[in-house]
Wavefront OBJ file of the C-alpha trace (Angstrom):
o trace
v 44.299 -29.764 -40.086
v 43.883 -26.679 -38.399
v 46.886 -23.821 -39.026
v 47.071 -21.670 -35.743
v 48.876 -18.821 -35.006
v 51.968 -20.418 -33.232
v 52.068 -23.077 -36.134
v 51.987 -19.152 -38.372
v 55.081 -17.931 -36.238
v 57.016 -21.146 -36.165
v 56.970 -20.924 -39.892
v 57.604 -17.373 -40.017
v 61.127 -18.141 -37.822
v 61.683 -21.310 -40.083
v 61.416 -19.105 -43.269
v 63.590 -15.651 -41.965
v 66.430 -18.782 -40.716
v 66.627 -20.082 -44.438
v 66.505 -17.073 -45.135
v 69.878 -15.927 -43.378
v 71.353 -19.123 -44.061
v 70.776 -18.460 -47.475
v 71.988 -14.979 -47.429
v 75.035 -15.788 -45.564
v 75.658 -18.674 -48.068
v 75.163 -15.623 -50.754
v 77.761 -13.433 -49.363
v 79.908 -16.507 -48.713
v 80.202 -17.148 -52.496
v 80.506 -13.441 -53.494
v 83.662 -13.304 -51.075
v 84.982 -15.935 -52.455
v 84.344 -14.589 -55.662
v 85.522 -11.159 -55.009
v 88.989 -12.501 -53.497
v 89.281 -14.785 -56.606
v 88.916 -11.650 -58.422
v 91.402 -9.643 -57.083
v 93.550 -13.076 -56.769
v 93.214 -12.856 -60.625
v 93.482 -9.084 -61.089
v 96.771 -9.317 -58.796
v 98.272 -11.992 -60.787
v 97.512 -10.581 -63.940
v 99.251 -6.855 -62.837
v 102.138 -8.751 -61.753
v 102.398 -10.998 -65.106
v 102.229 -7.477 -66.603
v 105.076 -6.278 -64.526
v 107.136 -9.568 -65.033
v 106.531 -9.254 -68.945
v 107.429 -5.312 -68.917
v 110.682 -5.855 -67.036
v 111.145 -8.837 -69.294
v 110.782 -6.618 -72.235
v 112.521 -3.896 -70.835
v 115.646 -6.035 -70.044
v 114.957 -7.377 -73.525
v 115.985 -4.776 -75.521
v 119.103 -4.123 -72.708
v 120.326 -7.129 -74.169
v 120.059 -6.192 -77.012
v 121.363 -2.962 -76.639
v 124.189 -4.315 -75.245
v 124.685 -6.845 -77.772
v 124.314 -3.790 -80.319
v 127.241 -2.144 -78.436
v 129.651 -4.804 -78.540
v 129.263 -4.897 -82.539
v 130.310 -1.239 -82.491
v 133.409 -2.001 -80.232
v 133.767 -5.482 -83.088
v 133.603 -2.936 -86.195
v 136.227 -0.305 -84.078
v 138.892 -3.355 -83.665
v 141.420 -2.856 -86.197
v 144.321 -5.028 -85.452
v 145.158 -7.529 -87.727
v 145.370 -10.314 -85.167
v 143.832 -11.665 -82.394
v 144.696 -11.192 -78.510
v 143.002 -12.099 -75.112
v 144.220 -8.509 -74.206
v 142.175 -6.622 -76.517
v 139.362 -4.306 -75.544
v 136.600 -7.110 -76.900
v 137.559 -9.473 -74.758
v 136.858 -8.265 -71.564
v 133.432 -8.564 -70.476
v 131.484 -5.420 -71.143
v 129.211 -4.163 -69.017
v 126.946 -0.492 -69.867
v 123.245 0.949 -68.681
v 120.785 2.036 -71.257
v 117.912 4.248 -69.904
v 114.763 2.874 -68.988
v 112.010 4.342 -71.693
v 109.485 3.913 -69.453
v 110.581 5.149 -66.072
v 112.341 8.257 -66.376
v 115.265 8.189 -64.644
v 115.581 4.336 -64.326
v 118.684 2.796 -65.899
v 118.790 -0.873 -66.705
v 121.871 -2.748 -66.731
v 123.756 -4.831 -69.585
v 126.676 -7.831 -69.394
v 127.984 -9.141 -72.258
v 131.307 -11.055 -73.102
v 132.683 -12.027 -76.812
v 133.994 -15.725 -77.601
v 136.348 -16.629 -80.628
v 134.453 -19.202 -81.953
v 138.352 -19.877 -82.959
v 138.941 -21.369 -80.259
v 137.353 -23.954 -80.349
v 136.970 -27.322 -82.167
v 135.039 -26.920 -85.685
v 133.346 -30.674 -85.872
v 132.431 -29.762 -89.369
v 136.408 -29.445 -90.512
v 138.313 -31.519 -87.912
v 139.580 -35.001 -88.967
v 139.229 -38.101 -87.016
v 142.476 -37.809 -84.888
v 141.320 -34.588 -83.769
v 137.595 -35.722 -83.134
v 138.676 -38.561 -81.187
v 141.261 -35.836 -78.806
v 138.100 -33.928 -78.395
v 135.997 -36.559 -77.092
v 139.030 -37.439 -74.526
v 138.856 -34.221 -73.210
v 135.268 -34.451 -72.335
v 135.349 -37.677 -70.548
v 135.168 -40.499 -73.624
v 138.150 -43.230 -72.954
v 140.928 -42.513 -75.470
v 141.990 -46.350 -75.109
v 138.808 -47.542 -75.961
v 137.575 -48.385 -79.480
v 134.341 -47.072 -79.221
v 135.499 -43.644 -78.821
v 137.284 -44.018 -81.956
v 134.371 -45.337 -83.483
v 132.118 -42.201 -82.343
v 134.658 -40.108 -83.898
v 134.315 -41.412 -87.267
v 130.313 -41.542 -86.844
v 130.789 -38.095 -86.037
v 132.701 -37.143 -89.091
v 130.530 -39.764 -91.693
v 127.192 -37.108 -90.227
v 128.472 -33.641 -91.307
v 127.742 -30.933 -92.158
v 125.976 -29.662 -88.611
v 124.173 -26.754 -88.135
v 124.753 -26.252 -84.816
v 127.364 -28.619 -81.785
v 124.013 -29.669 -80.933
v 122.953 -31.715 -83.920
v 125.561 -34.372 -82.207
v 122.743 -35.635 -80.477
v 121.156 -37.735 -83.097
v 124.875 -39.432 -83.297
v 124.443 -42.790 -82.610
v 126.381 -43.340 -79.604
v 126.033 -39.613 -77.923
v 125.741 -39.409 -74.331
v 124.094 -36.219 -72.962
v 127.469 -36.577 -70.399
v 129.417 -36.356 -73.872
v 127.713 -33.741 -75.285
v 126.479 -31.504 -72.169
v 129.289 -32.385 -69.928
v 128.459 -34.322 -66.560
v 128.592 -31.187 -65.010
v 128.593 -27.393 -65.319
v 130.759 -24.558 -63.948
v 128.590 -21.340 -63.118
v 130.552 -18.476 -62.891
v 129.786 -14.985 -61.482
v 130.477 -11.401 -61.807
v 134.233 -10.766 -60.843
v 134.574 -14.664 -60.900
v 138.047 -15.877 -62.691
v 136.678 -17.318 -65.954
v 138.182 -21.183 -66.498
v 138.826 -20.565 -69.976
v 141.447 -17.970 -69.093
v 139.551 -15.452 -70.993
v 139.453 -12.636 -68.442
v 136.318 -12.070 -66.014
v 133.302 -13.281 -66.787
v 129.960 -10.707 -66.657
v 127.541 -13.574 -66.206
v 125.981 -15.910 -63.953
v 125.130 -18.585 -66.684
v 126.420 -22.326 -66.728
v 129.320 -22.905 -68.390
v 129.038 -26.333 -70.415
v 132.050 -28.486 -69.879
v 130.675 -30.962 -72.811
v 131.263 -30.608 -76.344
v 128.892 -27.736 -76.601
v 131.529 -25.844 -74.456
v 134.519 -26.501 -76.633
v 133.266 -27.000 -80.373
v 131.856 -24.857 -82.804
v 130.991 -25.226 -86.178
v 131.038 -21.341 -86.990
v 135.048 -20.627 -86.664
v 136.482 -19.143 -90.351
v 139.206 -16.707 -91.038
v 140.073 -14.869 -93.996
v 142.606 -15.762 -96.614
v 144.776 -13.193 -96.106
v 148.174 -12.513 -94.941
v 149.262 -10.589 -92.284
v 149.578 -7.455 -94.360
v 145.836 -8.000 -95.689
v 146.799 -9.459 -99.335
v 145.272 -12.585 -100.668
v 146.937 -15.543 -100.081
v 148.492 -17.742 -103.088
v 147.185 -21.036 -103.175
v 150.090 -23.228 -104.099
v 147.638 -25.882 -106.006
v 146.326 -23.580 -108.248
v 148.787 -20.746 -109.207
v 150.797 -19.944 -112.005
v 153.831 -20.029 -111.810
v 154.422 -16.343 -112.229
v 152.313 -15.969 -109.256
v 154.455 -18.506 -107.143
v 157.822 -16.419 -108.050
v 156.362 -13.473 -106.710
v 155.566 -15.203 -102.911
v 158.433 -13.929 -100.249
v 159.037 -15.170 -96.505
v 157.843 -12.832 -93.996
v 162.144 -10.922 -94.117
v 160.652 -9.990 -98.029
v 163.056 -12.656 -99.626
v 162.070 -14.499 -102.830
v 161.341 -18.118 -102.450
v 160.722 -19.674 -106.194
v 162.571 -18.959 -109.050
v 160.787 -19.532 -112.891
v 162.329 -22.878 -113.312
v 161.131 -23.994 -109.548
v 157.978 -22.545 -109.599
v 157.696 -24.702 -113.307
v 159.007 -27.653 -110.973
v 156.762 -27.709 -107.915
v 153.822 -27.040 -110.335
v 154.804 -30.332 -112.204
v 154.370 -31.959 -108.775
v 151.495 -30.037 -106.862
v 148.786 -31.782 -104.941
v 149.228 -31.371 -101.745
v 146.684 -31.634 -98.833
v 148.578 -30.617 -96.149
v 151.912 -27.780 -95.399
v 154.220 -30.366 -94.738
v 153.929 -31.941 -98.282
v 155.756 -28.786 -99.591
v 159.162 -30.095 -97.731
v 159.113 -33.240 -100.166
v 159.010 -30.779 -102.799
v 161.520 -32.373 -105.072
v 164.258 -29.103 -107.012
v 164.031 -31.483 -110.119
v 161.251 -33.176 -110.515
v 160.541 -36.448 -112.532
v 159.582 -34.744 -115.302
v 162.331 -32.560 -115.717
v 165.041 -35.184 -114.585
v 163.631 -37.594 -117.512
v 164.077 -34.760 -119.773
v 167.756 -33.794 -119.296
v 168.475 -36.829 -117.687
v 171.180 -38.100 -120.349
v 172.925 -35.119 -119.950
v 174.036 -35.876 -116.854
v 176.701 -37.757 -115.327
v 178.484 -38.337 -111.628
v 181.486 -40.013 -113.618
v 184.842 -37.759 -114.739
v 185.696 -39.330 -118.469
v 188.527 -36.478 -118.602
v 190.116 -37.455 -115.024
v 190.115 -41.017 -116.060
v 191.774 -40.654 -119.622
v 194.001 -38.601 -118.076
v 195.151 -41.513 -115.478
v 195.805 -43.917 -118.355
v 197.272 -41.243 -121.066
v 199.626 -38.669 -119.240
v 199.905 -37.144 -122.479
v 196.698 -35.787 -122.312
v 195.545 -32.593 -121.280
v 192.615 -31.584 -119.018
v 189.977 -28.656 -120.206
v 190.922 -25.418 -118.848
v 188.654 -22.572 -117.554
v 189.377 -19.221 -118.332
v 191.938 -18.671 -114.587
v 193.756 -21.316 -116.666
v 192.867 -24.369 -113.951
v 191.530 -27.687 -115.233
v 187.792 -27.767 -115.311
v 185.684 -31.165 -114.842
v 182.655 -29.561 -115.151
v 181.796 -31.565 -118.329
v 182.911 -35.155 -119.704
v 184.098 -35.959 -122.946
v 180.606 -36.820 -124.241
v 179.805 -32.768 -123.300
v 177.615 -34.118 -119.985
v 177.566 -32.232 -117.077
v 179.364 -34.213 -113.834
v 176.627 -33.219 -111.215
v 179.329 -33.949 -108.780
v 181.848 -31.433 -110.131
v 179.899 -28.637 -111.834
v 179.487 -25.189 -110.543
v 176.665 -23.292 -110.556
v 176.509 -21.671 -113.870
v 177.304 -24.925 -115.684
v 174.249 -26.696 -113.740
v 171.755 -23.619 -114.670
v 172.704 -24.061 -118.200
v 171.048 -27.096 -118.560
v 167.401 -26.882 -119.981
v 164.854 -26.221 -117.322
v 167.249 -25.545 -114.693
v 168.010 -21.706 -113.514
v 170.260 -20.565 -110.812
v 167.496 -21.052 -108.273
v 167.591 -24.828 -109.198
v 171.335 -24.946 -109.791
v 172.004 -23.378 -106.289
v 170.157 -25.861 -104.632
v 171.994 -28.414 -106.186
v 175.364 -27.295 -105.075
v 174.322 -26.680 -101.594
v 172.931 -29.816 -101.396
v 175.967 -31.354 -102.585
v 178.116 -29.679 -99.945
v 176.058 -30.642 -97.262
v 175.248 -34.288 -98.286
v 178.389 -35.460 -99.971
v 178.706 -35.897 -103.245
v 175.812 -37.763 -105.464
v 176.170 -41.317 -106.323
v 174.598 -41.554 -109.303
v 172.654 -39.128 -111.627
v 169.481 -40.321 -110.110
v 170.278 -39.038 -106.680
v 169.549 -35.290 -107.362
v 166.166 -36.177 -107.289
v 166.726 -35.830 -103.612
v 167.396 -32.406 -103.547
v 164.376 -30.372 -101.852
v 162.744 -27.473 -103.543
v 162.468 -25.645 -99.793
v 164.806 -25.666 -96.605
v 163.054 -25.285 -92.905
v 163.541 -21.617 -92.965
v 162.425 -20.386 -96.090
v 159.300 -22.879 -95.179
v 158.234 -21.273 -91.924
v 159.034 -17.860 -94.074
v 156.175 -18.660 -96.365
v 153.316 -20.280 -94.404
v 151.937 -17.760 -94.177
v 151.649 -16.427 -97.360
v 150.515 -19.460 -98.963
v 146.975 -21.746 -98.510
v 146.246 -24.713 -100.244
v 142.045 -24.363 -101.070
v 140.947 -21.776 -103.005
v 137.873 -19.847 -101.714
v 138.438 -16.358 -99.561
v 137.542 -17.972 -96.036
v 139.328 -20.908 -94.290
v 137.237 -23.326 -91.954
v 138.060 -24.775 -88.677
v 141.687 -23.050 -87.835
v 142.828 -22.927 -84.123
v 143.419 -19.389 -83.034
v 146.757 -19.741 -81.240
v 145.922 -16.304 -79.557
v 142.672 -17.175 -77.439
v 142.216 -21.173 -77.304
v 142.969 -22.569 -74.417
v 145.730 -24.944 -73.550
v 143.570 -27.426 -73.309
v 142.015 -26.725 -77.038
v 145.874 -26.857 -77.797
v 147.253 -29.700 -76.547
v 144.396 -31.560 -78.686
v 146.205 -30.583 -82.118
v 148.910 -32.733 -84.262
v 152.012 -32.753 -83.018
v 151.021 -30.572 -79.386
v 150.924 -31.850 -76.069
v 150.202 -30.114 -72.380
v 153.481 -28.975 -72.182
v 153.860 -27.371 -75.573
v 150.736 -25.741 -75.262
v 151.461 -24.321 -71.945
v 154.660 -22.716 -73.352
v 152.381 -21.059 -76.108
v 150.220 -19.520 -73.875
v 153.287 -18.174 -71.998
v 154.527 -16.472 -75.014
v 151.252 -14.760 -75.588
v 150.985 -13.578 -72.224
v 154.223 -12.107 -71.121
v 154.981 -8.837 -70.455
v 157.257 -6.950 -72.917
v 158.433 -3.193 -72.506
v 158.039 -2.039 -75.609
v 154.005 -2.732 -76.711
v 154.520 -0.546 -79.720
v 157.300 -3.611 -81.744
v 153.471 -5.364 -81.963
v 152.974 -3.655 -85.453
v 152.623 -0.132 -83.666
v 149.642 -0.630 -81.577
v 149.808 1.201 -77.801
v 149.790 -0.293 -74.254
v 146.298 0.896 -73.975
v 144.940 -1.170 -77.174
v 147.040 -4.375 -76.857
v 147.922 -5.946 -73.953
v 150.753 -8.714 -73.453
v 152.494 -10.657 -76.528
v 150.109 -11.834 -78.656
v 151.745 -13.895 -82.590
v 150.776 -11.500 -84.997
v 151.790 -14.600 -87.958
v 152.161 -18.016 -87.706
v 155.772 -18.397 -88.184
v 156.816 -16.854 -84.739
v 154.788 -20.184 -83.474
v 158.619 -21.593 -84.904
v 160.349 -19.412 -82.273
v 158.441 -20.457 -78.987
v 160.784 -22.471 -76.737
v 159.671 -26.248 -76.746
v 158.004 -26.067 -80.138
v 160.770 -27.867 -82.324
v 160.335 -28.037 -86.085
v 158.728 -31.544 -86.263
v 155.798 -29.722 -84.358
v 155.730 -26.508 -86.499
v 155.319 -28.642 -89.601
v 152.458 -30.934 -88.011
v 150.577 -28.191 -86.475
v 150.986 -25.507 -88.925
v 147.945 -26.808 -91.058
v 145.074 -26.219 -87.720
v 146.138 -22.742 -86.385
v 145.998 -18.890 -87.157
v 146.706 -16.060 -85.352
v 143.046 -14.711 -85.817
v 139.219 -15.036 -86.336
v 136.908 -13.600 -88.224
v 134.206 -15.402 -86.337
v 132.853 -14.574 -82.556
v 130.113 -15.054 -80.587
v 128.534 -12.335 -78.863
v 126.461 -13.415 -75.359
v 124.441 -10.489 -73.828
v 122.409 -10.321 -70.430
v 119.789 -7.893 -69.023
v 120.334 -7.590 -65.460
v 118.343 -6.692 -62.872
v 119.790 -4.682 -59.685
v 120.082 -8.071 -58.116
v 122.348 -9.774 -60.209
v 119.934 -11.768 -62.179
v 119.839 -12.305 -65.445
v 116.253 -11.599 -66.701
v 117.194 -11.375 -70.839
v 119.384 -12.853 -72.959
v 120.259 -13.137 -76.503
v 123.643 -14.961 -78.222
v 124.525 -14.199 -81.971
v 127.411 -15.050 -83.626
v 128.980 -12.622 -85.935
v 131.227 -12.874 -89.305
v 133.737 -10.406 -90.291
v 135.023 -11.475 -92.894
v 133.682 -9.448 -95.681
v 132.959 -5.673 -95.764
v 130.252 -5.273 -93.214
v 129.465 -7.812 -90.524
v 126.919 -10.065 -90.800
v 124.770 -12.534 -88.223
v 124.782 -15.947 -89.470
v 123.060 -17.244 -86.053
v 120.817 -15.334 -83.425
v 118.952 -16.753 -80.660
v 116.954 -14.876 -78.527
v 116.279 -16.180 -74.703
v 113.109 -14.468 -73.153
l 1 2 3 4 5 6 7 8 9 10 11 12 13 14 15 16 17 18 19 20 21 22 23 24 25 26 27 28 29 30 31 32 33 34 35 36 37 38 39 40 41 42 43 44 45 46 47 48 49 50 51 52 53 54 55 56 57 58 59 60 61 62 63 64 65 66 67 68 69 70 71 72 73 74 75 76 77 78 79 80 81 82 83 84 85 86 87 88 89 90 91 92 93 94 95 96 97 98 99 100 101 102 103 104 105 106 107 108 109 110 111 112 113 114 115 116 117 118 119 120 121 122 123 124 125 126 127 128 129 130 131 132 133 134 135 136 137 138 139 140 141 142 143 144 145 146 147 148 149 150 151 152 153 154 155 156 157 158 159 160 161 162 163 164 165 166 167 168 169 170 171 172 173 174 175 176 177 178 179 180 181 182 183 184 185 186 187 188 189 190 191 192 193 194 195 196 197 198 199 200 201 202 203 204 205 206 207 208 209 210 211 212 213 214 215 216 217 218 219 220 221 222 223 224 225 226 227 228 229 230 231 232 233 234 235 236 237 238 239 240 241 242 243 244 245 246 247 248 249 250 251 252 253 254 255 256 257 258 259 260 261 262 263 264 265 266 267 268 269 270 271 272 273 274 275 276 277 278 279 280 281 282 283 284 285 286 287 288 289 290 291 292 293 294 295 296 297 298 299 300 301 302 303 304 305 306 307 308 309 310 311 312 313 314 315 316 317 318 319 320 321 322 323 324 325 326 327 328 329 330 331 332 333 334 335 336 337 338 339 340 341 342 343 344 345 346 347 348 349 350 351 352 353 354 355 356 357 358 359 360 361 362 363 364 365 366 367 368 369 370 371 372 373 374 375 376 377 378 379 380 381 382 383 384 385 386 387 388 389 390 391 392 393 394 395 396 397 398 399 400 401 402 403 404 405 406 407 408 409 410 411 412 413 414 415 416 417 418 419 420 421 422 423 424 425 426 427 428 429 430 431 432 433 434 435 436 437 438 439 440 441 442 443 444 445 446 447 448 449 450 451 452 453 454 455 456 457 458 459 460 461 462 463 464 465 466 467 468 469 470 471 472 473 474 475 476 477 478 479 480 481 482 483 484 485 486 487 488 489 490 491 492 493 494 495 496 497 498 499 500 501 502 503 504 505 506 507 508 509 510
């Protein structure tokens, strides 16, 4: 075949259009690839930014969180209150380190882990309340059944570990819904405003803990006596809270005779004479007058006088002492009896009628109502220098409250009342100003006796889950950007109940 010109330039034109085609599929591609890499190179800068601000608000939160520990160590009051500095939310700036002149923002707001429910130290009953309150049936069996599943799992390391309870529901545990709250917002909890936009879980994660502890102390900072261990010199030297002695020798020798007790209320069955001592004098004693009757059947016969010269039936012919008749000093000078004992005896007598027979002074109590709200709070009953698990009367809600032995809505109400209202004169709160203390927090247990609606059958049943302070809080900081938004967080829960404070949790959200 013959190639002509024309069949030269039709190729030529075929060639330089392949050619443009090819080139325009060239420049194609490198657009593409060019806008992929800036695509790329954009997303990368802003992953940058979002990871500096991230870090930046990072260490906001943390400087915040650092903060609030200062303001922890500063609090010196020996009890707890909703109207103290620490528990109002905090919010501070810390200067950007990278942008001179920026500031970045800071919330943070303090929780007693008080108060709320410690699932490592409540009992059953108290379990089973708790699960009410977050939606479980209190009627039905099952929730009873939870409860002791529950309790048959600890220890827990964190509310959390409830999960792998057979029988959890995330609606149990996480609540079936959650409460966000915002800056300004009035916190449910009653604990003030609330510098955060997180959830609040309405589950148990809301309202237990297992990181609440106080220190065994009493109010004036000196180590409590534990009443199942103590000599008895050491019980003679506890006083109610008006600086009275409680125990004499020969009751202090008496209640130890008879000690093991797992709750308060065990002290008020505290027998004056115990078994032990009643066996041992026990045939000295008598309820029957020998002298009165040989005097009704020989006239002739004259009665005992005392030194005023007026017949005495403090003893009987045999030389026993009439426990109906004999006076204090004639009671204490039997062996193992004192005037403590003795005195108890009398009263006793005068209040309850006269004993029917010798074995009935075993029913005279070692302690009266009074002089046992006087000591409860000088007293524990395990040894260790940290309690577990106590109710802070001063911050839990009245919902937390009403969950307790012995409490219901109404009495807890009233509780919070007390705390709350207004008095005129800030400084009767163990000297601490207006500025420092707000309201009327308990600064002991036994002024829970003096609230209006809580009789003493409460005191006594509730006195064993509450405390007017914590030693244990958890600390929730936020960076926040000008927006609002929370772009940092970390939560760490602090102890205080040794020298220096220490972190026994820390979780850091990025």
């Amino acid at each position: 075949m013959r190639f002509t010109k024309r069949d030269a330039w039709v190729y030529y034109k075929e060639q330089r259009g392949l050619s443009l085609v090819s080139t325009l599929w060239i420049l194609t591609i490198l657009s593409i690839l060019a806008t992929q890499l800036l695509y790329s190179i954009h997303i990368e800068q802003r992953t940058q930014r979002n990871f500096l601000d991230r870090s930046k608000f990072h260490y906001a939160a943390r400087a915040g969180f650092e903060w609030t520990l200062a303001v922890m160590r500063g609090d010196e009051t020996p009890f707890d209150s909703l109207g103290e500095n620490w528990a109002a939310a905090i919010q501070g700036q810390v200067e950007d380190g990278i942008q001179l002149g920026n500031f970045l923002n800071y919330q943070v707001i303090v929780i007693d882990e008080a108060s709320k429910v410690n699932i490592n130290v409540a009992d059953v009953g108290l379990v089973s309340n708790l699960l009410a309150q977050v939606g479980a049936s209190p009627d039905d069996a099952s929730t009873e059944e939870l409860a002791n599943k529950i309790v048959e799992g600890r220890p827990y390391r964190t509310v959390r570990d409830l999960a792998r309870v057979e029988g959890m529901t995330s609606e149990l545990l996480y609540g079936a819904r959650q409460e966000t709250v915002g800056v300004g917002s009035p916190n449910p909890s009653g604990r003030g405003d609330l510098a955060t936009t997180a959830p609040i879980p309405t589950g148990l994660v809301g309202l237990a803990t297992i990181y609440s502890v106080d220190a065994s102390t009493d109010p004036n900072g000196e180590p409590l006596v534990d009443i199942n261990t103590a000599e008895a010199a050491k019980l003679t030297e506890i006083n109610t809270q008006q600086n009275q002695s409680v125990f004499t020798q020969a009751e202090a020798e008496s209640l130890i005779q008879q000690r093991d007790f797992d709750k308060f209320s065990a002290l008020l069955d505290v027998q004056a004479v115990s078994d032990e001592l009643f066996n041992d004098i026990r045939d000295q004693l008598t309820t029957e007058d020998n002298n009165q009757q040989k005097s009704e059947t020989s006239p002739e016969t004259s009665l005992p006088t005392a030194d005023n010269g007026q017949p005495t039936t403090n003893n009987d012919e045999g030389g026993k002492v009439n426990i109906n008749t004999a006076d204090v000093e004639t009671l204490a000078s039997l062996d193992g009896i004192d005037q403590g004992i003795a005195e108890r005896i009398v009263s006793h007598r005068e209040g309850q009628g006269l004993f029917q027979n010798i074995d009935a002074i075993k029913d005279v109590k070692m302690l009266t109502q009074q002089e046992f709200i006087g000591i409860v709070d000088k007293i524990t009953l395990k040894e260790g220098e940290t309690r577990q698990g106590l109710i802070n009367i001063n911050t839990a809600t009245p919902e937390i409250l009403a969950l307790l032995p012995g409490m219901d809505p109404e009495k807890a109400q009233a509780i919070v009342e007390r705390r709350e209202e207004e008095i005129s004169d800030t400084s009767q709160i163990q000297g601490f100003s207006e500025d420092e203390i707000k309201g009327n927090p308990f600064t002991n247990i036994s002024q829970l006796s003096q609230v209006e609606g809580i009789d003493f059958a409460t005191f006594r049943e509730v006195v064993d889950w509450v405390t007017y302070r914590s030693h244990g809080y958890r600390i929730e900081a936020s960076g926040v950007d000008r927006a609002g938004k929370v772009v940092s967080s970390c939560v760490g829960i602090i102890d205080r109940t040794g020298d220096q404070i220490t972190v026994p949790y820390w979780q850091q959200g990025f």
